[in-house]
C-alpha positions as CSV (number, residue, x, y, z in Angstrom):
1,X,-33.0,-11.7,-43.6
2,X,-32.3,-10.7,-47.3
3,X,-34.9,-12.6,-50.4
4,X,-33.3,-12.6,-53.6
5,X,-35.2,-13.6,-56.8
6,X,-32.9,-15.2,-59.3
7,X,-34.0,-15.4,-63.0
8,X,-31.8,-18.5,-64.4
9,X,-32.0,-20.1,-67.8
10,X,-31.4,-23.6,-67.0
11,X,-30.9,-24.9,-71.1
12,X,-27.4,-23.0,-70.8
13,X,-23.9,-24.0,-69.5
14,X,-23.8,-21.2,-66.8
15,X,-27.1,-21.7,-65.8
16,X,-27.0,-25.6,-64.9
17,X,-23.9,-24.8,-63.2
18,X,-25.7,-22.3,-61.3
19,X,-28.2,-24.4,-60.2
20,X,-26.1,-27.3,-59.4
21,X,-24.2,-24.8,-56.8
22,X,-27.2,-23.9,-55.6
23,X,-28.8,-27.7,-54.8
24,X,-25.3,-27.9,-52.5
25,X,-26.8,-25.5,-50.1
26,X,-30.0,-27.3,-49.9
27,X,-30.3,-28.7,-46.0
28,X,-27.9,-25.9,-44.7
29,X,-29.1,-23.8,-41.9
30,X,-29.7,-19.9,-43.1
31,X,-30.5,-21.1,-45.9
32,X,-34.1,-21.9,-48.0
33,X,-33.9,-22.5,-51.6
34,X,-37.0,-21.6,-52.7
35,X,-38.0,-23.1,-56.7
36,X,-41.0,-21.5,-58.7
37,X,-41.6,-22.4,-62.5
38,X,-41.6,-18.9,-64.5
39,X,-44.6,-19.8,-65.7
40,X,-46.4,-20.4,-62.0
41,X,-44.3,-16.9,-61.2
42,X,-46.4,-15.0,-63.8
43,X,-49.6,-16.4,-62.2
44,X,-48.8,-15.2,-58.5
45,X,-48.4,-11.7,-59.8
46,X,-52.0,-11.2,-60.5
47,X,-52.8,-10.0,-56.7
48,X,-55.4,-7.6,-57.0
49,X,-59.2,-8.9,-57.5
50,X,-60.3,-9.3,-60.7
51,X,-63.5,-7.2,-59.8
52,X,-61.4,-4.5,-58.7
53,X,-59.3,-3.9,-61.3
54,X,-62.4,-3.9,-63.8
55,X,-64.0,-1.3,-61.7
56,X,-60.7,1.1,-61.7
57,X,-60.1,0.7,-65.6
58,X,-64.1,1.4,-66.1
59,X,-63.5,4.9,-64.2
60,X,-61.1,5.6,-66.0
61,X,-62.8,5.2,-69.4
62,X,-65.2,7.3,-67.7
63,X,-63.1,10.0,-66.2
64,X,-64.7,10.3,-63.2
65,X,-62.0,10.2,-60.8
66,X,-60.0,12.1,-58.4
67,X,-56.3,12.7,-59.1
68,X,-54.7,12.7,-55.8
69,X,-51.5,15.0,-55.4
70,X,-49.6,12.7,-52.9
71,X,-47.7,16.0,-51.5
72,X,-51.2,17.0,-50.3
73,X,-53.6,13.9,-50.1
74,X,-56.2,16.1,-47.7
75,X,-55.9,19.0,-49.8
76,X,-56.7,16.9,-53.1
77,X,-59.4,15.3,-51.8
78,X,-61.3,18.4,-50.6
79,X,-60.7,17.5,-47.0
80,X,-58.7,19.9,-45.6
């Protein structure tokens, strides 16, 4: 199964024609024609806790943190 996300501007000539061919497939099996507002798009992208991310920008005003060299994640951490 492949997801595709589609930006389309619906006010233009190309993109009313796109969506029209698109409400054709509507009821066909293999295919789900999934609609999301921009707007409600931009919303779902905030996925990480709000708590979180203030904790990770606080360390870094801070600068007490550990880089982690991903070639060697024990070795960075002291661990190895």
């Amino acid at each position: 199964m492949k997801t595709l996300t589609v930006k389309i501007n619906e006010r233009t000539k190309i993109g009313k024609a796109f969506i029209a061919m698109f409400d054709s497939f509507k009821g066909v099996d293999g295919i789900e024609i999934i609609e999301t507002d921009s707007k409600k798009a931009k919303k779902k992208d905030d996925v990480y806790n709000p708590e979180f991310v203030k904790m990770v920008l606080d360390s870094a005003k801070r600068g007490d943190y550990t880089e982690v060299d991903p070639k060697d994640v024990w070795g960075s951490l002291g661990l190895k």
